[in-house]
N, C-alpha and C positions, 0 to 999 in steps of 0.2 A: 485283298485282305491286308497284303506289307503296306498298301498305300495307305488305307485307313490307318495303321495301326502307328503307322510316322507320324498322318497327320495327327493323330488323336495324341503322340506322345510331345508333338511341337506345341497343341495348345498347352498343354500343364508345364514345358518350359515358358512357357509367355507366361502363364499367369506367375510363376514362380519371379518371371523376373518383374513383373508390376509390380507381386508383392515386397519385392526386398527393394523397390523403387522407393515406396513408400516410408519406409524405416530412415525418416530422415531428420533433418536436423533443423530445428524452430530457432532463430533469432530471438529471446525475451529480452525483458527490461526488470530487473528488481533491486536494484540501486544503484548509488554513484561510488564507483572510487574515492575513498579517503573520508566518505561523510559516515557517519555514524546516526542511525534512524530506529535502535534499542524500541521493542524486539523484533521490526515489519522486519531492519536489512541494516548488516553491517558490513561493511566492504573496505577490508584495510589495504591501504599500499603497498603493494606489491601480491594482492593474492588476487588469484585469478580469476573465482569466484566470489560472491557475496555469501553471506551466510544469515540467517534468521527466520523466521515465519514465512513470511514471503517467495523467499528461493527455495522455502523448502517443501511449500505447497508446487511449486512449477516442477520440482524434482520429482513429485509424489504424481502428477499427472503425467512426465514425461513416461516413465516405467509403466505407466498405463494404456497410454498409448504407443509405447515400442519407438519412442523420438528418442534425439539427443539431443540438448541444449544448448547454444552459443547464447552467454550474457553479455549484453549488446554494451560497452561505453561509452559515455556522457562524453561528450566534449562542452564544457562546461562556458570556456568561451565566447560560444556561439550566440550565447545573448535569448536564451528560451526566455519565453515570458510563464507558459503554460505548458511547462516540461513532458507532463505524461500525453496530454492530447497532442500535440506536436510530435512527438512521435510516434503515435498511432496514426493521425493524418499523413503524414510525411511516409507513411509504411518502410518504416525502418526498422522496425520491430512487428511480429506475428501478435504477441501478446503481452501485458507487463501485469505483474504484482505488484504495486508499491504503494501500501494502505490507500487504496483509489475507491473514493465513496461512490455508490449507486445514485446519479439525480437526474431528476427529468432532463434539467437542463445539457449534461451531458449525452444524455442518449440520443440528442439531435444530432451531433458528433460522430459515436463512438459507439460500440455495443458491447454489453457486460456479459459476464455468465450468473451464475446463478451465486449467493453470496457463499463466502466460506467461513465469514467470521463478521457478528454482531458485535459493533462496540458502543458508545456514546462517544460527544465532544464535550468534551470538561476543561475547566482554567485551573494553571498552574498560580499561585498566590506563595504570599510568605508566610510563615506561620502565624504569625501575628497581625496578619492584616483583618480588619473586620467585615470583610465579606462574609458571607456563611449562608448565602443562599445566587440562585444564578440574578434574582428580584435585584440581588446589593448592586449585580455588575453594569445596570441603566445608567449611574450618571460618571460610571468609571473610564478611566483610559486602560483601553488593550491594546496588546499585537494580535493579529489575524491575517496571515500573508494572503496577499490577494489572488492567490492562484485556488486558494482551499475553501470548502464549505462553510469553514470557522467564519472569513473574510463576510459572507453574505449574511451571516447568522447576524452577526458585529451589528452589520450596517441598517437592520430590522430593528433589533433590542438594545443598542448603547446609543447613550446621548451625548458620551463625553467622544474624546480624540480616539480613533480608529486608526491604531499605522498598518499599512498593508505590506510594509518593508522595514527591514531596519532602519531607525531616526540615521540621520547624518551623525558621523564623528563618533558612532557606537562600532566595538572591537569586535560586533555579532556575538556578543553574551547576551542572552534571554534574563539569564540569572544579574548580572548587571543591570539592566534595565529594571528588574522588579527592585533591588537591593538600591538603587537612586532615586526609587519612586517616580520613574518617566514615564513609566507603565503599571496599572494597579493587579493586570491579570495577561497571563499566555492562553489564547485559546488553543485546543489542538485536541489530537485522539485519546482518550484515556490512558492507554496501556502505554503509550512513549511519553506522556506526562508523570506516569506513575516511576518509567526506568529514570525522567529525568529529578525528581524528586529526591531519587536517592544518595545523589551528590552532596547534596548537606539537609542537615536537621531543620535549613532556613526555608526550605520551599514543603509546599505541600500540596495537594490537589483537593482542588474543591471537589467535597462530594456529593452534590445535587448535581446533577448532570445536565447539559444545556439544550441535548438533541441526540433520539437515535440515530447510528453510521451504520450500512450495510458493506461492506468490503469486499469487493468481487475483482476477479481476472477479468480485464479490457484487451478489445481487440479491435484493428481496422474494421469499418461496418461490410465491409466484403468479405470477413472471415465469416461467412456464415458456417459452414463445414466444418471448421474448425473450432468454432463454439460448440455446435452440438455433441461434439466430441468431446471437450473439455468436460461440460455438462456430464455428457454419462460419467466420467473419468469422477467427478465431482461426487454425484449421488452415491457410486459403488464406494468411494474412499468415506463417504459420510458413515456408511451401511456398514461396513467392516471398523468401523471404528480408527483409523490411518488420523482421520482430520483432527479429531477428539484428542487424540494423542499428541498431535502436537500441539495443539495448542494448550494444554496443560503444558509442556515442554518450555514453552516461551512465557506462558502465565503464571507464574507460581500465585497462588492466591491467597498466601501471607500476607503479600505487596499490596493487595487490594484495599487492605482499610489501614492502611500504613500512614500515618501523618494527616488524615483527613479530618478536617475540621468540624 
């Protein structure tokens, strides 16, 4: 009976100690250092965290699943071509946030979770340019960095110049580029076109929209376990209202018809 009763009290130390195994700590991705990405993720110099939608979705799953989170950074250096796949392949990172669209074509890569946030892809313009529908932007000149959905969208529906990079001899002002007329429109996410608009009364966001974006947490295709964890973590923060809340938080929905032509 003492021997049973050691070994019966040896298993429930083992499982106690699997379980506090487990309570560990994920590697993510939700911004870089010093860049400003208004509301996915903003990450100033010197703080040790990023802060915005993005990190605060990973914040909202860690507490659900009982992790702690190490925010992986960018060496920027490095010469990424295709920053967020690159480190999901490279498994350097468990998982990242960083407004990452749902495509077929990346799912041959990568595997997503379930979305947490629908946006569209809209062009930033001047106020005064005569675009006023997505028809106008066929025989126009845009940016659409080649790493992004904007990029393919581009290469389907404009007939004019397509940069997938900043032109040569540009100070990487988006707002310069429209203000010289090198470029007639920025493709990109709505909601960080909307924060950048509000820099001056001179930009505005077109509001026809060019294409639904589903927005989901990506992860090496070997996380499978750890997706469908996400997953539950995902559905229960939907259900309790957690996701709702923020994103009101980052949305305010004043800004939405703010300057739109």
């Amino acid at each position: 009976m003492v021997k049973f009763i050691l070994s019966y009290t040896s298993i429930i130390l083992l499982s106690l100690s699997i379980f506090s195994q487990e309570q560990k700590t994920l590697t993510v991705f939700a911004g870089i250092e010093g860049v400003k990405e208004a509301p996915f993720s903003v990450w100033k110099i010197g703080d040790k965290e990023p802060t915005g939608l993005d990190p605060d979705v990973l914040r909202l799953i860690a507490k659900e699943l009982n992790v702690k989170l190490s925010f992986f950074k960018v060496d920027l250096s490095k010469g990424w071509v295709d920053l967020r796949r690159e480190l999901l392949e490279a498994k350097l990172v468990d998982m990242l946030a960083y407004a990452y669209t749902v495509t077929e074509d990346r799912k041959k890569f990568i595997s997503f979770s379930s979305p947490y946030l629908v946006s569209t892809m809209n062009a930033l313009i001047l106020r005064d340019s005569k675009i006023k529908s997505k028809k106008d932007l066929e025989e126009k000149n845009v940016l659409a960095f080649g790493h992004t959905t904007a990029y393919k969208w581009a290469l389907k529906n404009v007939k004019g110049k397509i940069y997938k990079s900043y032109p040569e001899n540009n100070n990487f002002s988006i707002y310069k580029l429209l203000e010289t007329n090198t470029i007639d429109a920025y493709l990109g996410d709505y909601y960080s076109l909307v924060d950048m608009a509000k820099v001056s009364g001179k930009f505005v966001v077109l509001k026809d929209p060019l294409q639904k974006e589903e927005l989901a947490i990506a992860f090496p295709k070997d996380k499978k376990d750890l997706k469908v964890k996400v997953n539950n973590a995902l559905k229960k923060l939907e259900k309790n209202g957690s996701l709702e809340k923020l994103r009101k938080k980052y949305f305010n929905p004043k800004l939405s018809d703010k300057g739109n032509p």
